[in-house]
py3Dmol code that shows the C-alpha trace and the ligand (Angstrom):
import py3Dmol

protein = """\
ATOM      1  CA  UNK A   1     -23.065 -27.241 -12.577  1.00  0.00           C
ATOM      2  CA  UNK A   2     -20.906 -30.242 -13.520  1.00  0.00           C
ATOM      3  CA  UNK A   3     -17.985 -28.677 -11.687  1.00  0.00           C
ATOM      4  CA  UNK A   4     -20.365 -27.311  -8.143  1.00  0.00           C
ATOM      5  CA  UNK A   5     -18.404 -28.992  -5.407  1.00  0.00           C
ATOM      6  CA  UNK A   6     -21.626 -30.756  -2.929  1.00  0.00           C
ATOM      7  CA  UNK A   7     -24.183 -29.004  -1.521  1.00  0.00           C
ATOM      8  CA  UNK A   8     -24.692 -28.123   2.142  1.00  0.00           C
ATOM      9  CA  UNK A   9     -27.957 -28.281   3.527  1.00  0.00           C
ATOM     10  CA  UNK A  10     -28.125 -25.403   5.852  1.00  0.00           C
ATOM     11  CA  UNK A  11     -26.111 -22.079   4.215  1.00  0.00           C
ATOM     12  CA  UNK A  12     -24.245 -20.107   6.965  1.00  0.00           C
ATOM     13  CA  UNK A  13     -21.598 -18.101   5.966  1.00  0.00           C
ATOM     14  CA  UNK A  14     -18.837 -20.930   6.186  1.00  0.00           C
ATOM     15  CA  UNK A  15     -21.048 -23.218   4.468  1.00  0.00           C
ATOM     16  CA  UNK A  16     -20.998 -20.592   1.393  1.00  0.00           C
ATOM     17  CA  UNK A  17     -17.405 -19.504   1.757  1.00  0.00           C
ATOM     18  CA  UNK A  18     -16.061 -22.802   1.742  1.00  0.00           C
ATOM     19  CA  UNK A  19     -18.617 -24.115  -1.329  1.00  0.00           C
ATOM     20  CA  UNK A  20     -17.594 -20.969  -3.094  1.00  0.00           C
ATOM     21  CA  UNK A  21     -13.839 -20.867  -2.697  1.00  0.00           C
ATOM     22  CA  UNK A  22     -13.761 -24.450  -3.900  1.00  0.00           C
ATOM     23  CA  UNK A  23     -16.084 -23.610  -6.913  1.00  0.00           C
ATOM     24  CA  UNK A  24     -13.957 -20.423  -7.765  1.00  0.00           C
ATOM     25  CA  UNK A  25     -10.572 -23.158  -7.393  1.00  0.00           C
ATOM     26  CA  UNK A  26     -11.582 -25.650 -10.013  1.00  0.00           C
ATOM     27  CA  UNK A  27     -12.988 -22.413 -12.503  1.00  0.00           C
ATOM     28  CA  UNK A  28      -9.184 -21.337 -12.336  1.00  0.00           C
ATOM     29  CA  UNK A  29      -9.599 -18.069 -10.413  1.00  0.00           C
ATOM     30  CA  UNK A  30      -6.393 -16.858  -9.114  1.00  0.00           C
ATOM     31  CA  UNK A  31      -7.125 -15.924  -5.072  1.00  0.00           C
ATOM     32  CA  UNK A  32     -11.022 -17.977  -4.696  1.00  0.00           C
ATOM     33  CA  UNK A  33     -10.880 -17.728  -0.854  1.00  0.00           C
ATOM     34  CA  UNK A  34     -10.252 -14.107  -0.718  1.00  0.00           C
ATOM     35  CA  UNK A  35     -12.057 -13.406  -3.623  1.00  0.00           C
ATOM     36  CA  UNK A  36     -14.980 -15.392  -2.109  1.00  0.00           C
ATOM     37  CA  UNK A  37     -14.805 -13.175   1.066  1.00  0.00           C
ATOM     38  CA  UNK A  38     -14.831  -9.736  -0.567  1.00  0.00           C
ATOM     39  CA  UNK A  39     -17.912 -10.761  -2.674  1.00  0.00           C
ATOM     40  CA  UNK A  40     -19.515 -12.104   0.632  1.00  0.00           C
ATOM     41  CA  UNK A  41     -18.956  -8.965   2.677  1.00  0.00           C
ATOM     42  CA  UNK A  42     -19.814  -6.662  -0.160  1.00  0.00           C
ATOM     43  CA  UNK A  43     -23.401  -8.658  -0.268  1.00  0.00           C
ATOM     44  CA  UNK A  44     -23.667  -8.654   3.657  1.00  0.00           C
ATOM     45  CA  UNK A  45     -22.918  -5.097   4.047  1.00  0.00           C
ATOM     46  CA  UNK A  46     -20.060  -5.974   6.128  1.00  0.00           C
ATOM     47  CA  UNK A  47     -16.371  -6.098   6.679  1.00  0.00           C
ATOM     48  CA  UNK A  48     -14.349  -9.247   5.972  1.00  0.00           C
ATOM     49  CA  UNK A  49     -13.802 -10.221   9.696  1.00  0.00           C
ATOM     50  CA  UNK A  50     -17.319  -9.806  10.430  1.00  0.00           C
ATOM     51  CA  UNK A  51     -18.181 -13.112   8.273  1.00  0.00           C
ATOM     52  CA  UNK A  52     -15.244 -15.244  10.317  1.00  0.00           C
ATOM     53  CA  UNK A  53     -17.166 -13.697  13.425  1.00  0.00           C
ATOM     54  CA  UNK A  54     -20.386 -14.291  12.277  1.00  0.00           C
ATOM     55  CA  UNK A  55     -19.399 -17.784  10.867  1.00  0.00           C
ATOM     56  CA  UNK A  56     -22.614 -19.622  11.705  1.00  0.00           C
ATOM     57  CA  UNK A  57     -24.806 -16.936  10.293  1.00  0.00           C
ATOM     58  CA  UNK A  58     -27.279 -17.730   7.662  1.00  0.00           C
ATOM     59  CA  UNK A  59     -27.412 -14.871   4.716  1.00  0.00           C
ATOM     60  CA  UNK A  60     -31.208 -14.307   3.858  1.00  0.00           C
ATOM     61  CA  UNK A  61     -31.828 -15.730   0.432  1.00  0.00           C
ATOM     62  CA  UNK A  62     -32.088 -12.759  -1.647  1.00  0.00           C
ATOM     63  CA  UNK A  63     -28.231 -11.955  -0.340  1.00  0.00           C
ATOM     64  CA  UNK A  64     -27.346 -15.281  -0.859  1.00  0.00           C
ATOM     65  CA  UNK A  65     -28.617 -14.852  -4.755  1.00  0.00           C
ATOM     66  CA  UNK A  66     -26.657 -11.664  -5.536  1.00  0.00           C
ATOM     67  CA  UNK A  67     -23.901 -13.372  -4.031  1.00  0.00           C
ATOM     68  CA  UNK A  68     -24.450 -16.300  -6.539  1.00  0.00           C
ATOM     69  CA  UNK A  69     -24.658 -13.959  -9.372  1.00  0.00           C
ATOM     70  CA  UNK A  70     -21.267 -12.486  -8.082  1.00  0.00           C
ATOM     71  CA  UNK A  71     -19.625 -15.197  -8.620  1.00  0.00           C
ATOM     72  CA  UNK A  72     -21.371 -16.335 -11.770  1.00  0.00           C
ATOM     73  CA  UNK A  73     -19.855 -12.835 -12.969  1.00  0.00           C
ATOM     74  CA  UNK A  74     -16.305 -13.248 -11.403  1.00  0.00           C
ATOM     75  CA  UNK A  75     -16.245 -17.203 -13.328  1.00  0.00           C
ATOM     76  CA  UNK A  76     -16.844 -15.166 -16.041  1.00  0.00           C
ATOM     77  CA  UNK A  77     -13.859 -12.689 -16.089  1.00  0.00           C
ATOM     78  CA  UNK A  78     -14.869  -9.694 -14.021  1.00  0.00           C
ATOM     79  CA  UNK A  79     -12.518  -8.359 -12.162  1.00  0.00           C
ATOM     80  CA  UNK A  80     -13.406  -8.743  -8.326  1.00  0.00           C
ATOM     81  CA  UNK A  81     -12.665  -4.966  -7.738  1.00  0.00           C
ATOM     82  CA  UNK A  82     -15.265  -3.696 -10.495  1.00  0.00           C
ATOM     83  CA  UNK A  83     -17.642  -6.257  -9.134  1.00  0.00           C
ATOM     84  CA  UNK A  84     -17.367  -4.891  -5.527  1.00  0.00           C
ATOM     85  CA  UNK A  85     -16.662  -1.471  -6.938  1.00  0.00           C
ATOM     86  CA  UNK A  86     -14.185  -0.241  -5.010  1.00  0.00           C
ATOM     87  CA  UNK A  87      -9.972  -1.135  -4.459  1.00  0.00           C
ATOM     88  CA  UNK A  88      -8.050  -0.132  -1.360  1.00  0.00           C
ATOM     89  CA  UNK A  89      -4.979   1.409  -2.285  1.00  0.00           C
ATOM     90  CA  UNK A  90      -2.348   2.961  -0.162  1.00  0.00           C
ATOM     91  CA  UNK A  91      -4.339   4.656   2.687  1.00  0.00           C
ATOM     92  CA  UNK A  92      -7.816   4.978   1.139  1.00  0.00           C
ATOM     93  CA  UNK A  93     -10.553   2.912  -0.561  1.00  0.00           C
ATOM     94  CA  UNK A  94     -10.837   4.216  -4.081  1.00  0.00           C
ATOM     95  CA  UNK A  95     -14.293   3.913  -6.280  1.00  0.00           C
ATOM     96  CA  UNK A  96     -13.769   2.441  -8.961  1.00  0.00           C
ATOM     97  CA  UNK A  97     -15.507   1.541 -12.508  1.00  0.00           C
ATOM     98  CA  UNK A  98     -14.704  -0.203 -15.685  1.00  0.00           C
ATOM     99  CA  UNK A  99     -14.097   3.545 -17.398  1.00  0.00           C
ATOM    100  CA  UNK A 100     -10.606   3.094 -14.763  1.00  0.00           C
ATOM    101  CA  UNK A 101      -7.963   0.920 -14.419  1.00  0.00           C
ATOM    102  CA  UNK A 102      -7.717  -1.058 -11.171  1.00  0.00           C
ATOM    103  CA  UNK A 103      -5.364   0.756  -9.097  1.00  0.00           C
ATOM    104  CA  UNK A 104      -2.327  -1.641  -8.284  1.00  0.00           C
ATOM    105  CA  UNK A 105      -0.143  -2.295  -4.763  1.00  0.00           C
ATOM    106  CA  UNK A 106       2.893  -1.212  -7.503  1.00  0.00           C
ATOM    107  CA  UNK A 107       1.810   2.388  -8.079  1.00  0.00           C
ATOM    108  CA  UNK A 108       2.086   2.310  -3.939  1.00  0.00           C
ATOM    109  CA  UNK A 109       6.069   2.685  -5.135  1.00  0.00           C
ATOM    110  CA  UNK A 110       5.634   5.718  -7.005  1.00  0.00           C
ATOM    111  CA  UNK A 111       3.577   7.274  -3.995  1.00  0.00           C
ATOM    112  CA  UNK A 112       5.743   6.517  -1.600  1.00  0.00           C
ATOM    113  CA  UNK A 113       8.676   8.192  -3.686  1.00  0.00           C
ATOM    114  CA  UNK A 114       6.139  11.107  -4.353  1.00  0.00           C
ATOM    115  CA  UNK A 115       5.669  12.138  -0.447  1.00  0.00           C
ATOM    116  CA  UNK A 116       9.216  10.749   0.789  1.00  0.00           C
ATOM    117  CA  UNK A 117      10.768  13.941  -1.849  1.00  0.00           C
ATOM    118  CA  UNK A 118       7.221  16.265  -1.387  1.00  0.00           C
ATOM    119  CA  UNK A 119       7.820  16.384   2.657  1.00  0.00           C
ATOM    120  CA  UNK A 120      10.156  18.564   3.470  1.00  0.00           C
ATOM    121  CA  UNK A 121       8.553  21.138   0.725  1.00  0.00           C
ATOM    122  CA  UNK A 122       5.832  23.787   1.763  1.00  0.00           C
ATOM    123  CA  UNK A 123       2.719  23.616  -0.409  1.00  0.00           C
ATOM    124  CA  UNK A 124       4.026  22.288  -3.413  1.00  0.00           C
ATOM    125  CA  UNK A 125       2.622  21.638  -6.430  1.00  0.00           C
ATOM    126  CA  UNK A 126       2.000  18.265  -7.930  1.00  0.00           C
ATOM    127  CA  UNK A 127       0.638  17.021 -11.847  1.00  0.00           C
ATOM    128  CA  UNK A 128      -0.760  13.694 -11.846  1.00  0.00           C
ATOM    129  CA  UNK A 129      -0.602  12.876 -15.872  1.00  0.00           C
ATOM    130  CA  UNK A 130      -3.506  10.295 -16.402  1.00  0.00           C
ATOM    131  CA  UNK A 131      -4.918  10.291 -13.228  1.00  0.00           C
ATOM    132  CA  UNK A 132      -7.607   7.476 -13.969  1.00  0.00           C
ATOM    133  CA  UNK A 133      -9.218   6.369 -10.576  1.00  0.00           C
ATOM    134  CA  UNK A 134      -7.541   9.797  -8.901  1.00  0.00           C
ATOM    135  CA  UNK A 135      -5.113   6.691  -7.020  1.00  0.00           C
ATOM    136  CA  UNK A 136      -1.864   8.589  -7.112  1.00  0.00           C
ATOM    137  CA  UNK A 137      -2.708  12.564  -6.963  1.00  0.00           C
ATOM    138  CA  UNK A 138      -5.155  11.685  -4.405  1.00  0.00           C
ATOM    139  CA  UNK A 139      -3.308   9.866  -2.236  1.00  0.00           C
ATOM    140  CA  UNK A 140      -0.628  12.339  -2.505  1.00  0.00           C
ATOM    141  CA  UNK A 141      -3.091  15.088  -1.322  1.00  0.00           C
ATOM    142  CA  UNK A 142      -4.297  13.373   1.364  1.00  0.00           C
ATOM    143  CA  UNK A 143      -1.295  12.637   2.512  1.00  0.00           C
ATOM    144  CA  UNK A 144       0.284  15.869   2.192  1.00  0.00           C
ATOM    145  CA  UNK A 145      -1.644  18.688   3.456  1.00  0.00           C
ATOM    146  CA  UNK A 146      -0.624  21.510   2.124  1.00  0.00           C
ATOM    147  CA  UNK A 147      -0.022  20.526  -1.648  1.00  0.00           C
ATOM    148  CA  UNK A 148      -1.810  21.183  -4.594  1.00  0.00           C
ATOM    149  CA  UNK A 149      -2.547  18.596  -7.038  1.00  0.00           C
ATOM    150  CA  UNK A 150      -3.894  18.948 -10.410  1.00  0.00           C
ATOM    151  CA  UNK A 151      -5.097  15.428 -12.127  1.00  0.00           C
ATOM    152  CA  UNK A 152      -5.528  15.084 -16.030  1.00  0.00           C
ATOM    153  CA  UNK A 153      -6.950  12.235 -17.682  1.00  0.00           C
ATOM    154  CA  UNK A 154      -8.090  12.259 -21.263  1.00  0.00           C
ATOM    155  CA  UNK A 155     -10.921  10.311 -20.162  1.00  0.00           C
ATOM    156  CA  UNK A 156     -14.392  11.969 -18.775  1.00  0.00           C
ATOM    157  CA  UNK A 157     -15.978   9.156 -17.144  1.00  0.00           C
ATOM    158  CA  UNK A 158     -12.621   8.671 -15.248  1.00  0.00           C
ATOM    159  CA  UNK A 159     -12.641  12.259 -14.221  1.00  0.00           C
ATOM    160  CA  UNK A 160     -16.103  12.143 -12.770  1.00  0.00           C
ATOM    161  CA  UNK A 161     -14.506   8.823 -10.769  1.00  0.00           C
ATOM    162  CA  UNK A 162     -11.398  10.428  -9.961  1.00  0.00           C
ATOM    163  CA  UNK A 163     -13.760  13.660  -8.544  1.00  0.00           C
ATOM    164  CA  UNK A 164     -15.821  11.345  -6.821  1.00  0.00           C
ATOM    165  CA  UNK A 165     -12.668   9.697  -5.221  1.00  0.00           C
ATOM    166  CA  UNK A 166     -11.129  13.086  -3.693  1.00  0.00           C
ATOM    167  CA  UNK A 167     -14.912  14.486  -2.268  1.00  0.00           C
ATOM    168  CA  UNK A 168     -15.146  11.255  -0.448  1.00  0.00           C
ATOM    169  CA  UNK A 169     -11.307  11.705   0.691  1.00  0.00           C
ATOM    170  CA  UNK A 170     -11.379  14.961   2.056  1.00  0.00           C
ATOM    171  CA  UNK A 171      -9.515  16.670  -1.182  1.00  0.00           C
ATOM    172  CA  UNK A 172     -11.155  17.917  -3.621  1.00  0.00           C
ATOM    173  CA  UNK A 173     -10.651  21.607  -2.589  1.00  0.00           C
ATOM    174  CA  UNK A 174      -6.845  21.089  -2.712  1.00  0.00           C
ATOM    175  CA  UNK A 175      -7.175  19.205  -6.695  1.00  0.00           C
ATOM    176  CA  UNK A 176      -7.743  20.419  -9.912  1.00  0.00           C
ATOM    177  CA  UNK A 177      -8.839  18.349 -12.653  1.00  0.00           C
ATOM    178  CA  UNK A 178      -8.799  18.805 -16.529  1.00  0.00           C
ATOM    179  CA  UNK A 179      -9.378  16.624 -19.509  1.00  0.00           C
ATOM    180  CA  UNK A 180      -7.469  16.232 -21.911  1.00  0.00           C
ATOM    181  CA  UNK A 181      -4.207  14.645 -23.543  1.00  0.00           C
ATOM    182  CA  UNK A 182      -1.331  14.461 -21.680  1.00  0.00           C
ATOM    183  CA  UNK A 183       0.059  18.313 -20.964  1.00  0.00           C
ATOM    184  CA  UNK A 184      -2.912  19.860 -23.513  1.00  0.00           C
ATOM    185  CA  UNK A 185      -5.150  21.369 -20.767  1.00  0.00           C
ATOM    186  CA  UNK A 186      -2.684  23.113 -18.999  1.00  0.00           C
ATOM    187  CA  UNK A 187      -2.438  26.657 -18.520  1.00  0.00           C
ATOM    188  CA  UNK A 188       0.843  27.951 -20.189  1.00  0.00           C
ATOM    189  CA  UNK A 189       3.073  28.633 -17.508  1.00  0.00           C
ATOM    190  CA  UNK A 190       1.982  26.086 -15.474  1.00  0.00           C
ATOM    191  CA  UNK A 191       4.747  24.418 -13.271  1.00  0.00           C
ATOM    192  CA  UNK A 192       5.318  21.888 -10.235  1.00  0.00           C
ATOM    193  CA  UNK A 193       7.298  20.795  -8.184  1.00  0.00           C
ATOM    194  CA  UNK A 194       6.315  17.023  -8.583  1.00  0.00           C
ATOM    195  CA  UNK A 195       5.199  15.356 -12.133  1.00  0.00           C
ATOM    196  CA  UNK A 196       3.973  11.672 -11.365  1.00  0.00           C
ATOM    197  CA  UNK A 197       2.375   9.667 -14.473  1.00  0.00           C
ATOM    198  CA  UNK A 198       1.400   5.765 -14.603  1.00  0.00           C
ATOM    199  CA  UNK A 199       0.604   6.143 -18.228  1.00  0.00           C
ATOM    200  CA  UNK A 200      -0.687   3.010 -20.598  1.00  0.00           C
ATOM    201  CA  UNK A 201       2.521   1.077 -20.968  1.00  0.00           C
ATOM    202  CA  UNK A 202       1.070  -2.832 -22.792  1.00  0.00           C
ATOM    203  CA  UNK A 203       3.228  -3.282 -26.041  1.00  0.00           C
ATOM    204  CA  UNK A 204       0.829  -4.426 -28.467  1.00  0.00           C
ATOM    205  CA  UNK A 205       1.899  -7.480 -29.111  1.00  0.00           C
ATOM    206  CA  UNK A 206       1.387  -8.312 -25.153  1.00  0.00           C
ATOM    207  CA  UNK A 207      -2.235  -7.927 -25.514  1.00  0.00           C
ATOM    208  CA  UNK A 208      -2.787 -11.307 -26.703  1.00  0.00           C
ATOM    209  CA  UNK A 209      -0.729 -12.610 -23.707  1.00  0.00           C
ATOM    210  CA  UNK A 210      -2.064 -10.730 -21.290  1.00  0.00           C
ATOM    211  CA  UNK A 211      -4.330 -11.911 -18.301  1.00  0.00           C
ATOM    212  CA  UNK A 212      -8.006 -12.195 -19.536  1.00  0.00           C
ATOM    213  CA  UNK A 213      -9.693 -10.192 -16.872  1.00  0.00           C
ATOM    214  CA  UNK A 214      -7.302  -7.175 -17.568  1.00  0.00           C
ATOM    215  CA  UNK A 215      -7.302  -7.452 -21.515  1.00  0.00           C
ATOM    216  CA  UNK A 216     -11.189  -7.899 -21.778  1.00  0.00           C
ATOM    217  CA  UNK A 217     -12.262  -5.887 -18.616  1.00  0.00           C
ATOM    218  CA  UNK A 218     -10.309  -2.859 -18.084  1.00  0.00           C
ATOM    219  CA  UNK A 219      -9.947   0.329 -20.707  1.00  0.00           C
ATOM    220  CA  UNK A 220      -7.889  -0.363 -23.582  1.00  0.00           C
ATOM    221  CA  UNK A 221      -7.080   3.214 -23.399  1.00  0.00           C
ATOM    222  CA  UNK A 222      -5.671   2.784 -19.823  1.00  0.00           C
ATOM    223  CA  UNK A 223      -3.149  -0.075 -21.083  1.00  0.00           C
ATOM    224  CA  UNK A 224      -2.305   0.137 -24.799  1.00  0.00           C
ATOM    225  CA  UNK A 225       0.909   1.980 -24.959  1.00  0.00           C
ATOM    226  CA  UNK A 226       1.583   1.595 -28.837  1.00  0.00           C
ATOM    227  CA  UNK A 227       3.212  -0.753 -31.278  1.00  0.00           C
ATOM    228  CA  UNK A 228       6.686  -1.287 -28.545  1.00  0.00           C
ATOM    229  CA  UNK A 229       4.550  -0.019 -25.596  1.00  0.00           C
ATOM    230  CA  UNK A 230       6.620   3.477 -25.276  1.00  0.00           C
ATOM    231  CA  UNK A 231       4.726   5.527 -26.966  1.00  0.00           C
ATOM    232  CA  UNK A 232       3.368   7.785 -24.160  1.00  0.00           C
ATOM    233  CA  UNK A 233       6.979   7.969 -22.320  1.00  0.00           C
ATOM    234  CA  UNK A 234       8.584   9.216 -25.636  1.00  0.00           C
ATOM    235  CA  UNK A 235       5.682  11.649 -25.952  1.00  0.00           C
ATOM    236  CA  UNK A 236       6.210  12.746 -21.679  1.00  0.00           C
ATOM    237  CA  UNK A 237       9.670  12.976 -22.429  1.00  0.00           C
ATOM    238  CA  UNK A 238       9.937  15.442 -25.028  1.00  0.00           C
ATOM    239  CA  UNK A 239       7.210  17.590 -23.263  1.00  0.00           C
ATOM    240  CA  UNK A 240       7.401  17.547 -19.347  1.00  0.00           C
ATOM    241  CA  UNK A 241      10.688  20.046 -19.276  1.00  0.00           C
ATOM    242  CA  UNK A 242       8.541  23.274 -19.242  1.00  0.00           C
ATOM    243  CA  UNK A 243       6.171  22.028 -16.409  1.00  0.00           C
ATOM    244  CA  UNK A 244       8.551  21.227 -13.964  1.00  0.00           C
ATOM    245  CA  UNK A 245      10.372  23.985 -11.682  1.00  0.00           C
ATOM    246  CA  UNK A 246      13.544  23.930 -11.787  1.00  0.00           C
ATOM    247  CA  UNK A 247      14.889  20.674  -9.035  1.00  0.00           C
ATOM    248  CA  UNK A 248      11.144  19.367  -9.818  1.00  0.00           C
ATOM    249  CA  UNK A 249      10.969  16.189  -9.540  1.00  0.00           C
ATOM    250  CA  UNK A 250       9.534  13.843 -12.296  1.00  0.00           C
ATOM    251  CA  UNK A 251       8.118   9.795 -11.476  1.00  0.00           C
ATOM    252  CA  UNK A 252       7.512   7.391 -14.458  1.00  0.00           C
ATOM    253  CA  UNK A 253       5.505   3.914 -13.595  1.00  0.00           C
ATOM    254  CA  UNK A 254       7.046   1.716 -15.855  1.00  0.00           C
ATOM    255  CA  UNK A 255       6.245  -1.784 -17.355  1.00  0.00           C
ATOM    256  CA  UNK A 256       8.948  -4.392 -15.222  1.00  0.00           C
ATOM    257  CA  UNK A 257      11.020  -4.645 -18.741  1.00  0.00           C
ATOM    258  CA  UNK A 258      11.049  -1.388 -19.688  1.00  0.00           C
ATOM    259  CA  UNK A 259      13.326   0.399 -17.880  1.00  0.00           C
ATOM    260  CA  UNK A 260      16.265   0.784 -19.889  1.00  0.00           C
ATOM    261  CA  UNK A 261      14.121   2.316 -22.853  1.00  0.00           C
ATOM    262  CA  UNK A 262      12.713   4.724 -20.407  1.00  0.00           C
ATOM    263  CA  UNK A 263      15.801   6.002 -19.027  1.00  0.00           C
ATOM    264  CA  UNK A 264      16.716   6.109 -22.434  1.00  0.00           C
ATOM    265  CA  UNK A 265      14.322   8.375 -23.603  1.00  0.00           C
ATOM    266  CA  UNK A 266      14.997  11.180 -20.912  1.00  0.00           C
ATOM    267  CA  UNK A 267      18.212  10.951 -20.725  1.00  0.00           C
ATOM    268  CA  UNK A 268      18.134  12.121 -24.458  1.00  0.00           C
ATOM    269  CA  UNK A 269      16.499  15.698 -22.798  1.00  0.00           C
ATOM    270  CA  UNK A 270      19.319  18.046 -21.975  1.00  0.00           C
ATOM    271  CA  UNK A 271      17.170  19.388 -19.371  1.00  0.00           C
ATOM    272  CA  UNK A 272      16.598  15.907 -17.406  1.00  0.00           C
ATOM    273  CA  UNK A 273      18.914  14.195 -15.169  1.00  0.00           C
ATOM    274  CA  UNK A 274      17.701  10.489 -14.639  1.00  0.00           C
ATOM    275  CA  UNK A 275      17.924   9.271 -11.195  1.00  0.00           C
ATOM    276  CA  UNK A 276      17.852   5.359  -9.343  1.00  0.00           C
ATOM    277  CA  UNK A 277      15.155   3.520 -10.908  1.00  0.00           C
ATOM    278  CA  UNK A 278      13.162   2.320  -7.998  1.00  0.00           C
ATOM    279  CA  UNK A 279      11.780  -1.531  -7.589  1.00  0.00           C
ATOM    280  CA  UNK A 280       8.413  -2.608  -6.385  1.00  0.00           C
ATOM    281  CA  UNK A 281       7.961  -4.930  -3.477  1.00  0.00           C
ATOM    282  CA  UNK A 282       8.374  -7.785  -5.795  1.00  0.00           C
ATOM    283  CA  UNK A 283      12.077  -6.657  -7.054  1.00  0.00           C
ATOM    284  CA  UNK A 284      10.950  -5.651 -10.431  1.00  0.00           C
ATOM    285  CA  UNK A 285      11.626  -2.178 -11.980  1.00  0.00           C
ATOM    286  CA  UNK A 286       9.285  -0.235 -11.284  1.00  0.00           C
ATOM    287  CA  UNK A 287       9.325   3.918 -11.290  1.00  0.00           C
ATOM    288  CA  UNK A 288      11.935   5.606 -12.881  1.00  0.00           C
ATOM    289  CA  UNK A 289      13.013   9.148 -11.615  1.00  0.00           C
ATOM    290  CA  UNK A 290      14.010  12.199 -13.325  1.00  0.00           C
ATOM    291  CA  UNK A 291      15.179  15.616 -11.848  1.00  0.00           C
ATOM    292  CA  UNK A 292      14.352  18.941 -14.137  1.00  0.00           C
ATOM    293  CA  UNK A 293      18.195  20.729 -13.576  1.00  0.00           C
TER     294      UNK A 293
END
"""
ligand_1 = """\
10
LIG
N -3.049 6.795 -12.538
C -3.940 5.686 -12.498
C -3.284 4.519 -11.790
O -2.128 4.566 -11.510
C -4.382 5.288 -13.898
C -3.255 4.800 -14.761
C -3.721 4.365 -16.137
O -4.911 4.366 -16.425
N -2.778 3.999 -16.953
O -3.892 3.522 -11.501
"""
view = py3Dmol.view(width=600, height=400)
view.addModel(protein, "pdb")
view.setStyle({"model": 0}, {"cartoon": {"style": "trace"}})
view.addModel(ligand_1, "xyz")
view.setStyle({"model": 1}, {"stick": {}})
view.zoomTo()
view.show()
């Protein structure tokens, strides 16, 4: 490997985190010394601290070849998440596979929002539209005890994931979960108190611009949001009215520029009264809010 920094003699777990995060540097990779810690532990069995503890350690060979493939696979593109197989978000460790997207520290906005209104109500009822991993309707059952959440996703593989991800939190007999498009699978007359959606929101003329690992890695059908990238807001808009009780609340993950045109779009529904937009932690635009009246 023309660009393999030199090679130690003896390899303890420093010797391969620092070799590694220097390799994963000059390949471009965005974080290499975390990246090269999570791919460590995940070989080792172990937590992250364990390998700063256990610096002097020497990994068997057979670990310290499926941590070489690892990273073979991560030069390559993969997403360290779907490599490891699992993403921490908000309070729990999600499962997740390449039939979900990654859940991101943004969507912790939305969930936030989601328990911060959902608290002083007694068992409400939530919809998660296009649940994917499970991230947001599972989180918001976990952390409220006495709701109900029902999860769609059009997508069976991500429902087994997302059913996988509420047994191992505790949930699953407080969830419901249905396949299908959008609002399709529900029974008429259905209605909550919360509607929270992070639905597929890349333009398509972002795809080309958009970071390899996401673009080549994770489902198209969990990013491509049409020709301007609205296409599944317009489509929420002009159907959530009827599923949300009246003073139910609804929370739209939005792309950082997209705002405007959300707002837009429900404030067009005589039934909707848009709220603040809230930011994420790195200032950008991130859920919009809308109250059923
Ligand atoms: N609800 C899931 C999440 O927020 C999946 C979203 C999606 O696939 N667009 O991560």
């Amino acid at each position: 490997m023309a660009d393999a920094p030199q090679i130690p003699t003896v390899w303890t777990n420093r010797a391969l985190l620092n070799w590694t995060t220097e390799y994963l540097a000059k390949k471009g990779i965005e974080s290499p010394k975390i990246d090269a810690q999570v791919l460590l532990a995940h070989v080792l069995g172990c937590k992250k601290v364990d390998l700063l503890v256990n610096f002097d350690q020497q990994p068997p060979e057979a670990d310290r070849n499926r941590f070489k493939e690892l990273i073979q696979r991560r030069v390559n593109g993969w997403p360290v998440a779907y490599l490891v197989g699992t993403r921490d978000f908000y309070l729990l460790t999600f499962e997740v596979t390449p039939a979900v997207l990654i859940p991101r520290p943004e969507t912790e906005t939305l969930v936030a929002e989601a328990l911060a209104f959902l608290k002083p109500k007694s068992a409400p009822a939530v919809l998660d539209v296009g649940t994917g991993s499970g991230c947001i309707g599972i989180s918001i059952a976990h952390q409220k005890k006495d709701s109900h959440v029902t999860a769609i996703d059009v997508s069976p593989d991500a429902l087994e994931v997302a059913k996988r991800n509420a047994a191992k939190a505790g949930v699953a007999d407080r969830m419901t979960f249905l396949q299908g498009d959008l609002f399709a699978p529900l029974p008429a007359g259905a209605t909550f108190d919360l509607i929270a959606s992070n639905p597929p929101y890349i333009a398509g003329h972002e795809f080309a611009g958009l970071q390899a690992e996401v673009r080549d890695h994770e489902p198209r059908a969990a990013l491509d949001g049409g020709a301007d990238g609205l296409a599944f807001y317009r489509r929420i808009a002009a159907a959530v009215g009827p599923f949300l009780k009246s003073g139910g609340k609804l929370l739209l993950e939005i792309g950082a520029t997209q705002d405007e045109a959300v707002r837009g779009l429900l404030a067009a529904q005589p039934d909707l009264e848009v709220g603040p937009t809230l930011k994420d932690d790195a200032k950008h635009p991130r859920v919009v809010t809308a109250k059923k009246k």
